[in-house]
C-alpha atoms as a printed R data frame, in Angstrom:
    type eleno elety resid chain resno      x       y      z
1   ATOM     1    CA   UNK     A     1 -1.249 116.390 72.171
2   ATOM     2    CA   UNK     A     2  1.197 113.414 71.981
3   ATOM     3    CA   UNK     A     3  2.620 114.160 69.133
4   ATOM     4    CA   UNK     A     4  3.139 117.979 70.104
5   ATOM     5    CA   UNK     A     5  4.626 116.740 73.218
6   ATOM     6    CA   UNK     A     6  7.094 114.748 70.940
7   ATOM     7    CA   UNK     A     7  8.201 117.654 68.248
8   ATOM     8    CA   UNK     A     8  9.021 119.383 71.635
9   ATOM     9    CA   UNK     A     9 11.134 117.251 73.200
10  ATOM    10    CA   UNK     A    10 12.570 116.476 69.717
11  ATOM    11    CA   UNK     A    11 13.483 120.313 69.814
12  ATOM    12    CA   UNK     A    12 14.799 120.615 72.994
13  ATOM    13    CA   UNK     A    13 17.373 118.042 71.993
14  ATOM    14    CA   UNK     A    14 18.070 119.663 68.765
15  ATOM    15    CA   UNK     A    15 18.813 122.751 70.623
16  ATOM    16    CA   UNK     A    16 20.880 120.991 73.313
17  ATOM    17    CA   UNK     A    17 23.010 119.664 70.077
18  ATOM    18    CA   UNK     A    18 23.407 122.938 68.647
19  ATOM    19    CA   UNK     A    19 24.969 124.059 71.716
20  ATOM    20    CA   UNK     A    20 27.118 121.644 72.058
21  ATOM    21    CA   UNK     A    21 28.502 121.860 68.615
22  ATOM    22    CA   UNK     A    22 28.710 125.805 68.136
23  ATOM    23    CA   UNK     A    23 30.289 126.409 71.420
24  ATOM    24    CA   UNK     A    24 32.752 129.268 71.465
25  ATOM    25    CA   UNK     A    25 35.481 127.245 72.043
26  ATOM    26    CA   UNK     A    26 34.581 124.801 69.480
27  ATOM    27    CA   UNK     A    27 34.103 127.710 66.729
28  ATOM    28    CA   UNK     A    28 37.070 128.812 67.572
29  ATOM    29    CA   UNK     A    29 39.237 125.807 67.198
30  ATOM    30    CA   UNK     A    30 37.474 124.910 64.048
31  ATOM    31    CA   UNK     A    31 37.923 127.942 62.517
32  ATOM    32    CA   UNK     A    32 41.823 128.610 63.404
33  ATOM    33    CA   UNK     A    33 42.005 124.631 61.579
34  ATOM    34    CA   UNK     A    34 40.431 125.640 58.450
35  ATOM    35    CA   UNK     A    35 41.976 128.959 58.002
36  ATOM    36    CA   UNK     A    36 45.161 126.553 58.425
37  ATOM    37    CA   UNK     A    37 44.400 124.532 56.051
38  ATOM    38    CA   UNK     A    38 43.371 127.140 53.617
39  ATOM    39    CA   UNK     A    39 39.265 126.618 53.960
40  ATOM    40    CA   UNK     A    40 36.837 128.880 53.301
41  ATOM    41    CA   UNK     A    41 35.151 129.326 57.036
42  ATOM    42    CA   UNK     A    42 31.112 129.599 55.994
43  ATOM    43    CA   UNK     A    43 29.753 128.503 59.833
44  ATOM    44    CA   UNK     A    44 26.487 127.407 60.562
45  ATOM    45    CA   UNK     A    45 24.404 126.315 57.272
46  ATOM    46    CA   UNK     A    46 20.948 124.506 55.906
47  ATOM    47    CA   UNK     A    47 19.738 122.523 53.519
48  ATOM    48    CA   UNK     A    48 18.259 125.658 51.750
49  ATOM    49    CA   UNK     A    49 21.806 127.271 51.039
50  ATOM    50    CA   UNK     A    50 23.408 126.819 47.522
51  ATOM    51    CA   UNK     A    51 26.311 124.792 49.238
52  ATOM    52    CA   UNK     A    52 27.319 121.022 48.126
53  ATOM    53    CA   UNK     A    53 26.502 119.643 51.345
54  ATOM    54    CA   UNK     A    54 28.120 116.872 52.762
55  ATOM    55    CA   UNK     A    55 26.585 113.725 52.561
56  ATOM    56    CA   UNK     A    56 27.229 109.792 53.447
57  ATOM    57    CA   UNK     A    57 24.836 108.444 55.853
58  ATOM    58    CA   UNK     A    58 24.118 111.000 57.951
59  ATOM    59    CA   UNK     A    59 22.152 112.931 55.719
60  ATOM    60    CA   UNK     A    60 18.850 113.613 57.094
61  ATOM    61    CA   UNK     A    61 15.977 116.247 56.883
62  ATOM    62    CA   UNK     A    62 16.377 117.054 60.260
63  ATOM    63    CA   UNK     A    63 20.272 117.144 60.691
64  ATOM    64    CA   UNK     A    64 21.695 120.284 62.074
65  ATOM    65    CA   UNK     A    65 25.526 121.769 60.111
66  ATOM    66    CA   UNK     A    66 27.910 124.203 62.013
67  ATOM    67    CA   UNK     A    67 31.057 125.106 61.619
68  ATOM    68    CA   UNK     A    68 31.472 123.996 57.160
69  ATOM    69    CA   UNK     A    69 34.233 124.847 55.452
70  ATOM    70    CA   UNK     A    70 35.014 123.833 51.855
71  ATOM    71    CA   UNK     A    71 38.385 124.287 50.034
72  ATOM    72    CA   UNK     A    72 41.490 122.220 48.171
73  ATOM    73    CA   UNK     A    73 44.135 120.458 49.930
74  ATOM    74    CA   UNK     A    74 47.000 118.729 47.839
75  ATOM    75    CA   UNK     A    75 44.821 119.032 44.458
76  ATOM    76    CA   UNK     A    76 41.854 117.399 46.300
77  ATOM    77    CA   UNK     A    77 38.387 119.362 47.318
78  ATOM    78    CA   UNK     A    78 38.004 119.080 51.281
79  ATOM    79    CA   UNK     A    79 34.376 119.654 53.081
80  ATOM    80    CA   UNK     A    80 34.258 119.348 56.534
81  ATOM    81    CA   UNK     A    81 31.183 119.961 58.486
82  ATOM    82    CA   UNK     A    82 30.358 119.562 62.287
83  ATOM    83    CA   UNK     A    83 26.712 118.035 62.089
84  ATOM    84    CA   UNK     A    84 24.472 116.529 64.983
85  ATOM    85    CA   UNK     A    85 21.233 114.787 64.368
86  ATOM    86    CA   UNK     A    86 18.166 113.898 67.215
87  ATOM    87    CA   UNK     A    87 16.871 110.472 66.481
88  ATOM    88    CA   UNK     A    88 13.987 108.477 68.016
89  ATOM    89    CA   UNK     A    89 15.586 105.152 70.048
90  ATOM    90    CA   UNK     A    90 14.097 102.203 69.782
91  ATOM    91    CA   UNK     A    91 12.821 102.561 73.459
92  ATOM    92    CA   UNK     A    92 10.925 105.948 72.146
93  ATOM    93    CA   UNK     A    93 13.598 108.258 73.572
94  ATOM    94    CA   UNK     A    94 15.352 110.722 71.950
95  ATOM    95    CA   UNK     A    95 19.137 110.337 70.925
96  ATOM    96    CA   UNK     A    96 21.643 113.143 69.981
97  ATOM    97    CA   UNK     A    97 24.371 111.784 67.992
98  ATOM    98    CA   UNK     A    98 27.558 114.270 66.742
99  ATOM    99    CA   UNK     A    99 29.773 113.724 63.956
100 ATOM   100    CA   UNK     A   100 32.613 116.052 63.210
101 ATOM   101    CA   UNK     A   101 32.700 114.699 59.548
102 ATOM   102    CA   UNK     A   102 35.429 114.979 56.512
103 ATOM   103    CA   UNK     A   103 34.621 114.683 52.699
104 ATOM   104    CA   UNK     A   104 37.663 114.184 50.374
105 ATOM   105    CA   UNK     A   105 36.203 113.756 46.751
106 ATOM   106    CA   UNK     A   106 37.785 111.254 44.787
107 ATOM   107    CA   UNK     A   107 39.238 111.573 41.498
108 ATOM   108    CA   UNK     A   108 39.290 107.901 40.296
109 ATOM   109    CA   UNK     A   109 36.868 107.124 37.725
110 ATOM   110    CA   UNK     A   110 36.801 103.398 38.338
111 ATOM   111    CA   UNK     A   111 33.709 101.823 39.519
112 ATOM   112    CA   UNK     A   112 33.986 101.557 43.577
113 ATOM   113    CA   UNK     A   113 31.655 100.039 46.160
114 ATOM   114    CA   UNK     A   114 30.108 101.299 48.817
115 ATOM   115    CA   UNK     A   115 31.849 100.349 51.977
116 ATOM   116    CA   UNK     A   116 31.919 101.542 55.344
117 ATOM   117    CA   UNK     A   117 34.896 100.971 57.997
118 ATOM   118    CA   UNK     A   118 33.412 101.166 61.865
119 ATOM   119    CA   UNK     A   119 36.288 101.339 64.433
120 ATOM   120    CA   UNK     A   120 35.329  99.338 67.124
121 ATOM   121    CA   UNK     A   121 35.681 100.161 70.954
122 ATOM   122    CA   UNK     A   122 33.581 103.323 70.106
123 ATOM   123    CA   UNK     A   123 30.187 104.147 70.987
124 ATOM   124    CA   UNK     A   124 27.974 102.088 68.129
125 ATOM   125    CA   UNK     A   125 24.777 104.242 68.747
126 ATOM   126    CA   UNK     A   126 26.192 106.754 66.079
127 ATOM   127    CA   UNK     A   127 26.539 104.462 63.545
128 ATOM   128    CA   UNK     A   128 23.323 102.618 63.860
129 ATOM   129    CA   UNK     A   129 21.408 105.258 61.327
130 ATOM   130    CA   UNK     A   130 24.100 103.457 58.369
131 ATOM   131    CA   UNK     A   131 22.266  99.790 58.987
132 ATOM   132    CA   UNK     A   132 19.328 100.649 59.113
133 ATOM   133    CA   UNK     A   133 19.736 102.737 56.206
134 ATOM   134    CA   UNK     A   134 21.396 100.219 54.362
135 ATOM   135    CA   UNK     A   135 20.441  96.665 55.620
136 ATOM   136    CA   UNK     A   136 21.799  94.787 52.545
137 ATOM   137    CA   UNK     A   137 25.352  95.999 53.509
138 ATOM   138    CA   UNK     A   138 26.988  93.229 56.217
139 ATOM   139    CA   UNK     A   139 30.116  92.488 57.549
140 ATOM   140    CA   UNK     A   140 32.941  92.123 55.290
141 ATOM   141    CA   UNK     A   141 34.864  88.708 56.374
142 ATOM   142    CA   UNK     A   142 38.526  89.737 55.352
143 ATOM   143    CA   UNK     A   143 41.137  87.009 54.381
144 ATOM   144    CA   UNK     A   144 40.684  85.491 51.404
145 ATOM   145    CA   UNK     A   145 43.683  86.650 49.710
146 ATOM   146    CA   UNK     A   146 45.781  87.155 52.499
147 ATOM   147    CA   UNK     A   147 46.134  87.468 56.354
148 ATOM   148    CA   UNK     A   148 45.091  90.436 57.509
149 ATOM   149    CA   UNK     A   149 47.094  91.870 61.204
150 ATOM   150    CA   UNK     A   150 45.082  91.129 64.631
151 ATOM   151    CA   UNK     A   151 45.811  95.085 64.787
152 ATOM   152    CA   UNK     A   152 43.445  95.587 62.642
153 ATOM   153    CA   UNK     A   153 40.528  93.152 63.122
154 ATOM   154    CA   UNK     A   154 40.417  94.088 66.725
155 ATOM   155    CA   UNK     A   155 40.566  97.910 65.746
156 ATOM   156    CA   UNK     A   156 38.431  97.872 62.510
157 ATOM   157    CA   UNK     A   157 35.563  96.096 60.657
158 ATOM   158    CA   UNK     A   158 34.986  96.243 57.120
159 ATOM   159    CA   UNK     A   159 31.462  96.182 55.717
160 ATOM   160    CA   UNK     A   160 29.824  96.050 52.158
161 ATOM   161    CA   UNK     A   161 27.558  94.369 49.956
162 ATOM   162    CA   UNK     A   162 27.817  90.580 49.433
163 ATOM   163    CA   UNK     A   163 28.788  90.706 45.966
164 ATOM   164    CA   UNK     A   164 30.682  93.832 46.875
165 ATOM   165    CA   UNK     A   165 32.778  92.025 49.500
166 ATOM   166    CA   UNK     A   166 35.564  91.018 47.105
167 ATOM   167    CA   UNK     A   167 36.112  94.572 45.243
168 ATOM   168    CA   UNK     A   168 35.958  95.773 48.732
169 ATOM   169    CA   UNK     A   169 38.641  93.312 50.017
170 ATOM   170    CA   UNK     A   170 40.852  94.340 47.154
171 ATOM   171    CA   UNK     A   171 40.453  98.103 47.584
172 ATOM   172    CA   UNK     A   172 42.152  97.822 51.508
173 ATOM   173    CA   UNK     A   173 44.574  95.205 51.113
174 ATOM   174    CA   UNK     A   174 46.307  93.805 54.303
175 ATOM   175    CA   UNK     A   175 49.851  96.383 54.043
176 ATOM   176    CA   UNK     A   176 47.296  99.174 53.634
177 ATOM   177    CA   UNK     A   177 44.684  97.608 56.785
178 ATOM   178    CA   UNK     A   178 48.271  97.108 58.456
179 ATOM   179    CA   UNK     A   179 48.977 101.276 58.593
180 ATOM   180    CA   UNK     A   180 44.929 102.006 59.370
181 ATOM   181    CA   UNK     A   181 45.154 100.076 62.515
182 ATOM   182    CA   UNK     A   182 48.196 101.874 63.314
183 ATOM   183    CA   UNK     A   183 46.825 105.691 62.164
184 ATOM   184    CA   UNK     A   184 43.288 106.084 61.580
185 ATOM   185    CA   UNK     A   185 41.818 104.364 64.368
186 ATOM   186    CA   UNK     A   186 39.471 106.036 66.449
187 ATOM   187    CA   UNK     A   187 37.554 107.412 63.226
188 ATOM   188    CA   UNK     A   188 35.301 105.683 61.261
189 ATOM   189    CA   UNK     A   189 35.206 105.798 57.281
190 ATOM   190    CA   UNK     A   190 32.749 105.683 54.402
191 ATOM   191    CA   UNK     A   191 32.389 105.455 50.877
192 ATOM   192    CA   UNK     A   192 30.097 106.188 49.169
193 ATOM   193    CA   UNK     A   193 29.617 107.746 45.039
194 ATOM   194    CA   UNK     A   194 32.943 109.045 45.196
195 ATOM   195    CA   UNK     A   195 33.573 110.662 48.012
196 ATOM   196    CA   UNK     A   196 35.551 109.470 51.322
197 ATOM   197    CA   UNK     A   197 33.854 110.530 54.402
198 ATOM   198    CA   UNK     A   198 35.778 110.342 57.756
199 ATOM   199    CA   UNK     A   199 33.439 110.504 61.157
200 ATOM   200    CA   UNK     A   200 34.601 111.337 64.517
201 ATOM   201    CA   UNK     A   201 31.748 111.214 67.051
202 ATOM   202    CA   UNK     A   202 33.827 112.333 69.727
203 ATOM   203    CA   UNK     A   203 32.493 115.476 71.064
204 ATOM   204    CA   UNK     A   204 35.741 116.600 72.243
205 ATOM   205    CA   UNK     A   205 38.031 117.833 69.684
206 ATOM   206    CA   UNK     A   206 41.102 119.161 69.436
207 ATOM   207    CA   UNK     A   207 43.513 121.068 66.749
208 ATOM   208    CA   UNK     A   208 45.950 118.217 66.456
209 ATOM   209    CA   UNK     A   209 42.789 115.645 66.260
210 ATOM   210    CA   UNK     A   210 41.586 117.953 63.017
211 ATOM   211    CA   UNK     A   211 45.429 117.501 61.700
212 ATOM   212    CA   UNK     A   212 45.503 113.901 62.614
213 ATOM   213    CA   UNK     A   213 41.745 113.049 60.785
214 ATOM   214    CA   UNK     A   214 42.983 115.516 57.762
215 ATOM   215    CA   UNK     A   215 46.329 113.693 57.516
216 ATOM   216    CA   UNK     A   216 44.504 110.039 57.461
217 ATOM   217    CA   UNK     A   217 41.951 110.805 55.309
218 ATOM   218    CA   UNK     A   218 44.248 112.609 52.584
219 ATOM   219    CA   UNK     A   219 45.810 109.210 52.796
220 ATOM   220    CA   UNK     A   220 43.162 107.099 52.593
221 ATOM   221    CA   UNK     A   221 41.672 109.059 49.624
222 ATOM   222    CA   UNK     A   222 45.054 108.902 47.915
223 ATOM   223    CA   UNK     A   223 45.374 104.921 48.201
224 ATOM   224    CA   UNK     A   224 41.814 104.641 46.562
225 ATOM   225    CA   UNK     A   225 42.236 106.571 44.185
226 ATOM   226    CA   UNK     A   226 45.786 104.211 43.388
227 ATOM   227    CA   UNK     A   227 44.216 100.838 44.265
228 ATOM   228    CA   UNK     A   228 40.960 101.543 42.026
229 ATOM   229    CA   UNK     A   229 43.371 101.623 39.376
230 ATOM   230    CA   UNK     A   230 44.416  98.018 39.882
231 ATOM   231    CA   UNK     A   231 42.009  95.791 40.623
């Protein structure tokens, strides 16, 4: 009885999700971007469709995809999905967490760690399913071969594995942390088996936020792709 009572409520929220993220409004503003950007428009998909889905760590079983759209932008392939998840709190209740997510596959062939760059000031609930998925991973304490801008230690944290941390330090050199704290901030950033995932979890969205996520990851994907080279 307990546990029906649970799947229930678990539902609810899904559908309450779903809603929110295949709104009219939303569909529409999503699909005007990608037809923009020159994206194949697919919608609403599941795990069972013959689609490369996008991945990082909010992959789940029970994750819910509106809204993908796959194509090339500048030589590079682009996935961008709108994806919400429900998720049992610590305190038993359930949470709804939204990403609007970019992929931008890398073309590198260098060895790269996984990292993950949380923006601060933003609501850390989202992000929580990335620790606990990967507890090794801790914070990344930058400076060792240079001062890094308060800009971007008050905007940004930087987080890999311990014997990662270096590589990682390397890969986002202070000039390059310098223009993230100036342009990417509010998103969030992962990497992870060669692909660059950018997260918004603002529900709101907007077509100059898609240009303005588009624009930083393209860039961020770029200077991996260079800096891998190098170190």
């Amino acid at each position: 009885m307990i546990k029906s009572i649970k799947a229930k409520i678990k539902l609810a929220s899904y559908n309450v999700s779903r809603f929110i993220t295949n709104s009219r409004t939303r569909r529409h503003i999503i699909n005007k971007f990608a037809d923009k950007m020159g994206l194949i428009y697919f919608g609403a998909i599941d795990q069972t469709d013959e689609l490369d889905l996008v991945r990082g760590f909010t992959l789940s079983q029970s994750h819910q995809d509106n809204h993908y759209s796959v194509g090339t932008i500048n030589d590079r392939a682009v996935r961008l999905v709108d994806r919400s998840d429900a998720v049992w709190g610590d305190d038993g209740r359930v949470l709804v967490h939204n990403w609007f997510i970019m992929a931008f596959e890398l073309k590198t062939k260098q060895d790269l760690p996984h990292f993950f760059i949380q923006a601060h000031n933003q609501n850390p609930k989202p992000y929580e399913t990335f620790f606990r998925a990967y507890p090794t991973i801790t914070k990344v304490h930058v400076g060792t071969f240079e001062d890094y801008s308060p800009e971007f230690t008050s905007r940004f944290e930087l987080y890999a594995r311990p014997n990662m941390a270096i590589k990682t330090e390397k890969l986002i050199p202070a000039n390059e942390a310098r223009v993230l704290s100036a342009h990417f901030w509010p998103y969030s950033a992962e990497q992870n088996e060669h692909v660059l995932y950018v997260y918004s979890c603002d529900q709101n969205i907007s077509l100059s936020m898609l240009e303005t996520m588009m624009e930083n990851g393209l860039w961020l994907a770029n200077h991996i792709d260079r800096q891998a080279e190098l170190i």
